[in-house]
C-alpha positions in Angstrom: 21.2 -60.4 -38.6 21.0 -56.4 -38.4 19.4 -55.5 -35.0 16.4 -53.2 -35.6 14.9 -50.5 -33.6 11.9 -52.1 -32.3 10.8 -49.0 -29.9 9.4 -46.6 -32.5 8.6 -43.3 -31.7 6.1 -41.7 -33.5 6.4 -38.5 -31.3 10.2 -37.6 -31.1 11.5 -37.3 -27.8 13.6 -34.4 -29.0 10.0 -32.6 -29.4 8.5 -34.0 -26.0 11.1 -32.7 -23.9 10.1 -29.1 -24.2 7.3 -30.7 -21.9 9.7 -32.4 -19.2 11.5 -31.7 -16.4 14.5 -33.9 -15.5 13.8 -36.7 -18.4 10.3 -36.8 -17.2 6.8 -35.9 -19.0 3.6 -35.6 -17.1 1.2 -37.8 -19.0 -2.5 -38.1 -19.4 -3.9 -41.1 -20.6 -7.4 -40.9 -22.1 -8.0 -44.8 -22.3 -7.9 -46.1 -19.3 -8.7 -49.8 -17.9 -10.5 -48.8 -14.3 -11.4 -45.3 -12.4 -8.2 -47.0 -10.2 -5.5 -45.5 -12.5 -4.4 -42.5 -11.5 -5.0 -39.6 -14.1 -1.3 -38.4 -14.2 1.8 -39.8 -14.6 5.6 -38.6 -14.7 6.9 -40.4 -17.4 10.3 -41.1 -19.1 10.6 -39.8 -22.9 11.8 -42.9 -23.5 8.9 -45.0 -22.1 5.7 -42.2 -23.9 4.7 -42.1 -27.4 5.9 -45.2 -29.0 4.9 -48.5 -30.5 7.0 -51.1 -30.9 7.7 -52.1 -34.6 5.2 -49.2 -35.6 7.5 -48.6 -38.8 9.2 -51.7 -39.6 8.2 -54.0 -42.3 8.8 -56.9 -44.4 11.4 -56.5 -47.6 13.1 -59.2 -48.7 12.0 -62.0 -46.1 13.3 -59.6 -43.6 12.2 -56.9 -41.4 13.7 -53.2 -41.6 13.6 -50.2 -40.0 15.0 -48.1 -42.4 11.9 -45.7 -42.6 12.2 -44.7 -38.8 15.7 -43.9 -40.2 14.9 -41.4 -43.0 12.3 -39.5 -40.9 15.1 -39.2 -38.0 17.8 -38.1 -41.0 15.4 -36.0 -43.1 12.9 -34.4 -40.9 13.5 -34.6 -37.3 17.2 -34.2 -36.6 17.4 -30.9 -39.1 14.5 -29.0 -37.0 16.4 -29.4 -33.6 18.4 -25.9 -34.2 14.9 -24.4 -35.6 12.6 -25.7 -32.5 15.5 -24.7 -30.1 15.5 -21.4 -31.2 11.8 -20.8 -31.1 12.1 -22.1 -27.8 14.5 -19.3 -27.0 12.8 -16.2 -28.5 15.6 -15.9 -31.0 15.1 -15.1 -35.1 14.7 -17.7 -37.5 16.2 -17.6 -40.9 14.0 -19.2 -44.0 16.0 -22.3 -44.1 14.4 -22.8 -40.0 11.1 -21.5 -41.2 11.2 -24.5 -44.0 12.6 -27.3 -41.6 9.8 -26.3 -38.9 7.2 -26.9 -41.8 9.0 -29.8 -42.9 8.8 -31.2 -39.4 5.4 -30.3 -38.6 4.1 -32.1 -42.3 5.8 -34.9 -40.9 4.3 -35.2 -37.3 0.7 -35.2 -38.5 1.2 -38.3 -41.0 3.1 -40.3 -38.4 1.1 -41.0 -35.6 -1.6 -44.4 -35.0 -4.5 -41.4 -35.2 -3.5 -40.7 -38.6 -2.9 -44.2 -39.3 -6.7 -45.3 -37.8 -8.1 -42.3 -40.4 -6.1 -43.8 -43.2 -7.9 -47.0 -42.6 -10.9 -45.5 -42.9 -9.8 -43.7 -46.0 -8.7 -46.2 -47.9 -11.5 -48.5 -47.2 -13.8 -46.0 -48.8 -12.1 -44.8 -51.5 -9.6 -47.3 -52.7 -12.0 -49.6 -54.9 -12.9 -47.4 -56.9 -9.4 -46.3 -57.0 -7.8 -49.1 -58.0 -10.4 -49.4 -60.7 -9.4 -45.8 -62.5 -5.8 -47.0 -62.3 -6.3 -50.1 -64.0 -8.2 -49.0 -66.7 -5.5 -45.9 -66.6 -2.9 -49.0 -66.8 -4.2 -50.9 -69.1 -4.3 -47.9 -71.5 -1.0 -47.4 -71.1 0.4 -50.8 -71.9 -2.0 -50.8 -75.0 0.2 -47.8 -76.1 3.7 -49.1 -75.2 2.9 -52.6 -77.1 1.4 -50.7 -80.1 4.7 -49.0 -80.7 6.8 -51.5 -79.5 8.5 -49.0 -76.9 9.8 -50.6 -73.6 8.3 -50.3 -70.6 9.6 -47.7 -67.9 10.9 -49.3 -64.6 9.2 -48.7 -61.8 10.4 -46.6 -58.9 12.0 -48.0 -55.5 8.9 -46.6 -53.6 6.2 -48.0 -56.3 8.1 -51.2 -56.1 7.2 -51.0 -52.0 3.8 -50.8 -52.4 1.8 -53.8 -50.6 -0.1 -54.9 -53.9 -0.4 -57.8 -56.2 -1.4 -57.8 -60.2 -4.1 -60.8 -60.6 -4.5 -61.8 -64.2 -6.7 -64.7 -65.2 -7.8 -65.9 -68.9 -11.1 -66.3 -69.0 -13.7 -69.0 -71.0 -14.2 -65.9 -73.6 -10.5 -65.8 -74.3 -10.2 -62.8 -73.2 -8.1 -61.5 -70.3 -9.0 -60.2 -67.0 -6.8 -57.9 -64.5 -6.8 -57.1 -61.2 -5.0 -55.7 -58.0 -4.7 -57.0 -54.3 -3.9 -54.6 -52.2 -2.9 -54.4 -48.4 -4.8 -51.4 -46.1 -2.2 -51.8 -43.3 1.2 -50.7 -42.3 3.2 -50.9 -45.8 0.6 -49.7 -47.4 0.8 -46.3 -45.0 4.7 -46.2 -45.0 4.5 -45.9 -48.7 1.9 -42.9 -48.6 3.6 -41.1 -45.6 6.7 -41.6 -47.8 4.3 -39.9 -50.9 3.5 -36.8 -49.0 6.8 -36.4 -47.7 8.7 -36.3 -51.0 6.2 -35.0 -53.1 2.9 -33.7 -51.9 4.8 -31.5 -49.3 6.9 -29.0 -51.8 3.5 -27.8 -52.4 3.2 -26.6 -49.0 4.1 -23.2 -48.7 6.9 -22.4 -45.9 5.9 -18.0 -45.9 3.3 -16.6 -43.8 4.3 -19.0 -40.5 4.7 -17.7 -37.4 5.1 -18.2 -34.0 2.3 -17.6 -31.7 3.2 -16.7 -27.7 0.7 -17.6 -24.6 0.0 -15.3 -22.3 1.0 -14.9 -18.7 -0.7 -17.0 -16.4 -1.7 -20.2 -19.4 0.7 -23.2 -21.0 -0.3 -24.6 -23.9 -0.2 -28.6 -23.6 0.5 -31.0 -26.6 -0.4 -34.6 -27.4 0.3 -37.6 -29.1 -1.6 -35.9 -32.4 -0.5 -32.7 -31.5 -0.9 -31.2 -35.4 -4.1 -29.5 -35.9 -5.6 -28.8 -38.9 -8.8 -26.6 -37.8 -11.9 -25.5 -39.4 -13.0 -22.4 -37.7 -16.1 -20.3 -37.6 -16.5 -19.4 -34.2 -15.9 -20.4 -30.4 -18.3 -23.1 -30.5 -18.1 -24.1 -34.3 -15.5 -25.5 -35.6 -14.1 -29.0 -36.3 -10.7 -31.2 -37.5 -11.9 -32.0 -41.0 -10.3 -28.9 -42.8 -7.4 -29.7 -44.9 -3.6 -28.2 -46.3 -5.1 -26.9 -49.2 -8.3 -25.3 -47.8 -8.3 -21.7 -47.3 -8.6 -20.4 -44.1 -7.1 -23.4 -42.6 -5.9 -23.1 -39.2 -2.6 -25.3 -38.9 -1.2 -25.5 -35.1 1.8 -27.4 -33.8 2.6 -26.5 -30.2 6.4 -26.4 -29.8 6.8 -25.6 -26.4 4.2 -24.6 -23.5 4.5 -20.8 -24.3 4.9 -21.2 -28.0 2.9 -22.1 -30.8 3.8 -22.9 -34.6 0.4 -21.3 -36.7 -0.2 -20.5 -40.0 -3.5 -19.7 -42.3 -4.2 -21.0 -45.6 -4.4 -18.5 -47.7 -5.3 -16.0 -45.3 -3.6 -13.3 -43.2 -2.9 -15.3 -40.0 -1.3 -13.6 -37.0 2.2 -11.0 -37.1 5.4 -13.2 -36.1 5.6 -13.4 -32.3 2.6 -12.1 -31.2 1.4 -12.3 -28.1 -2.4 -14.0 -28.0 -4.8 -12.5 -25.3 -5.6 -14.7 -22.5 -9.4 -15.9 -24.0 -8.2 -16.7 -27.4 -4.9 -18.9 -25.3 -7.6 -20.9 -23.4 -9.5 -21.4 -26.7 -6.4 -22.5 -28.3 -5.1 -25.2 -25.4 -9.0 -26.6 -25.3 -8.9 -27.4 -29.1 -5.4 -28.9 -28.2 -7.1 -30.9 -25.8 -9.8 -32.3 -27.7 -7.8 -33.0 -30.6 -5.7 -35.5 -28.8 -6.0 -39.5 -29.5 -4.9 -40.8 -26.3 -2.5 -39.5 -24.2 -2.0 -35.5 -23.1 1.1 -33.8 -21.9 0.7 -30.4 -20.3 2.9 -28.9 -17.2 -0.7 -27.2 -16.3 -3.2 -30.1 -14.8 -5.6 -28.1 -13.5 -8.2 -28.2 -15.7 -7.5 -31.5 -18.5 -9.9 -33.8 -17.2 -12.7 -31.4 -16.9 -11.8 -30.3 -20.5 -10.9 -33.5 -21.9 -12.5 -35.9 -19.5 -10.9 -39.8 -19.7 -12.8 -42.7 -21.2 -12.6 -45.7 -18.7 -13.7 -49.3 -20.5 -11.8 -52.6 -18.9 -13.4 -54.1 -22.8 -12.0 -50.8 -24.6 -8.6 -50.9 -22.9 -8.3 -54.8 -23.5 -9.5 -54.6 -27.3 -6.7 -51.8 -27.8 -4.0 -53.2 -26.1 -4.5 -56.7 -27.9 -4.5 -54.7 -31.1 -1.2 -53.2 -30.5 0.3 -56.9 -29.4 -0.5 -58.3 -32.3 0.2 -55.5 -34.7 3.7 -57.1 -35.7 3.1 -60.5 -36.3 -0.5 -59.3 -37.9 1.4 -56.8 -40.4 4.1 -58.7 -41.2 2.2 -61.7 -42.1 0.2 -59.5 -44.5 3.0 -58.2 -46.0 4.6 -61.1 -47.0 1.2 -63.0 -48.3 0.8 -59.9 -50.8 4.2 -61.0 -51.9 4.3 -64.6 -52.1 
């Protein structure tokens, strides 16, 4: 049997390192089990942002790891060039402008935040859903059988979707469907893969730029380092803006002095401007507080008053036994939906 890559990184160490020194990140954890653990560590980029088996899943009674794969081949390897060169102050050609983008579209959807939102998501919406896509379905077929055309074969990435068609006859003699559908891991590999190869060629790669930090303030970065802010002032604002909302602020810090931005459908700032010092400390405390649980920033001074830690022994314990069990518990679920 294929040996997988069990370590999955869902912040790429060729990202991180802009942060390290010698291999080595200074870390902030914001979960902690006791007041005991010190509040920074200097970690490998090897041993940070990871989970094991985060994107491997079930196909064909085996486990795969193909999808870590494609994002490494079609999203993180082609922005090395782009990020190296923002890194050193030098020009960037459109193709680097549309791999950066690329890359950052990538970043936000890949990370256990997004996944824990996705959750949420889908538990809200997805009833009612699934119920416009049947009847939408069941239309459909209707049409094919009354003129006798053939069905259409499914796509690879429909036939990866964690769900199950139920049909039962019932006492009236009439038929009833249904779907069964997974709200786990497959069933948020198949909509990362969604955005990735559809929804994002409606993203616009013009009007980025990159933003510089004054003298005298880093910008830090996290494990959810792509923002998506909804500003209307110092002290109103929030996370719950989205791509295609205009006057979207969209951040990705790329190194401690540099800072991919753009505006929906608004004027943004010029390429490679400098940001004055209040708007800089603005900027690296929304970074802050955007971050699930870990921060990595070569400035310490002032994280844990801006971003102060959560310690819960019951927390810490309840998360960590999540993440133990998140193999065995996904895999199980995807091979139930297909048995």
């Amino acid at each position: 049997m294929k040996e997988i890559r069990r370590n999955n990184h869902f912040v790429p160490k060729l990202y991180l390192k802009q942060w390290a020194q010698d291999g080595r990140i200074p870390t902030y954890r914001l979960l902690v089990s006791n007041e005991a653990v010190p509040e920074w560590r200097d970690l490998s980029l090897s041993k940070i942002a990871f989970r094991e088996h985060l994107y491997t899943y079930a196909m064909a009674k085996e486990e795969t790891d193909e999808f870590e794969h494609w994002l490494a081949e079609e999203f993180e390897n082609p922005a090395v060039d782009a990020i190296d060169r923002v890194v050193r102050d030098q020009r960037l050609s459109p193709e680097h402008w549309r791999r950066l983008v690329r890359f950052a579209v990538a970043q936000e959807v890949r990370t256990p935040a997004w996944f824990k939102s996705f959750v949420a998501r889908q538990h809200a919406q997805l009833p009612s859903l699934i119920q416009e896509t049947l009847e939408w379905s069941v239309k459909k077929l209707e049409k094919y059988h009354a003129t006798k055309q053939p069905l259409p074969a499914s796509p690879l990435k429909d036939a990866l979707l964690p769900s199950k068609v139920i049909t039962q006859q019932g006492a009236d003699g009439q038929g009833h469907i249904g779907v069964e559908v997974v709200v786990g891991r497959q069933l948020w590999l198949w909509t990362i893969r969604h955005i990735l190869t559809t929804t994002i060629e409606r993203i616009s790669t013009r009007k980025w730029n990159i933003v510089r930090a004054p003298d005298g303030v880093s910008w830090p970065t996290s494990d959810d380092p792509l923002i998506r802010l909804n500003y209307r002032g110092p002290t109103e604002y929030n996370f719950g803006s989205g791509w295609g909302v205009k006057n979207t602020d969209i951040f990705l810090p790329l190194s401690p002095t540099h800072l991919l931005h753009t505006c929906i459908g608004g004027p943004g700032w010029p390429r490679g401007v400098t940001v004055n010092r209040d708007m800089a400390l603005f900027l690296r405390r929304v970074i802050l507080e955007h971050a699930d649980r870990y921060v990595f920033s070569v400035d310490k001074t002032d994280v844990s008053r801006l971003r102060p830690r959560t310690v819960s022994l019951s927390g810490y314990n309840e998360e960590s036994a999540f993440w133990a069990n998140w193999r065995n518990d996904q895999l199980k679920a995807e091979q139930d939906i297909r048995s």
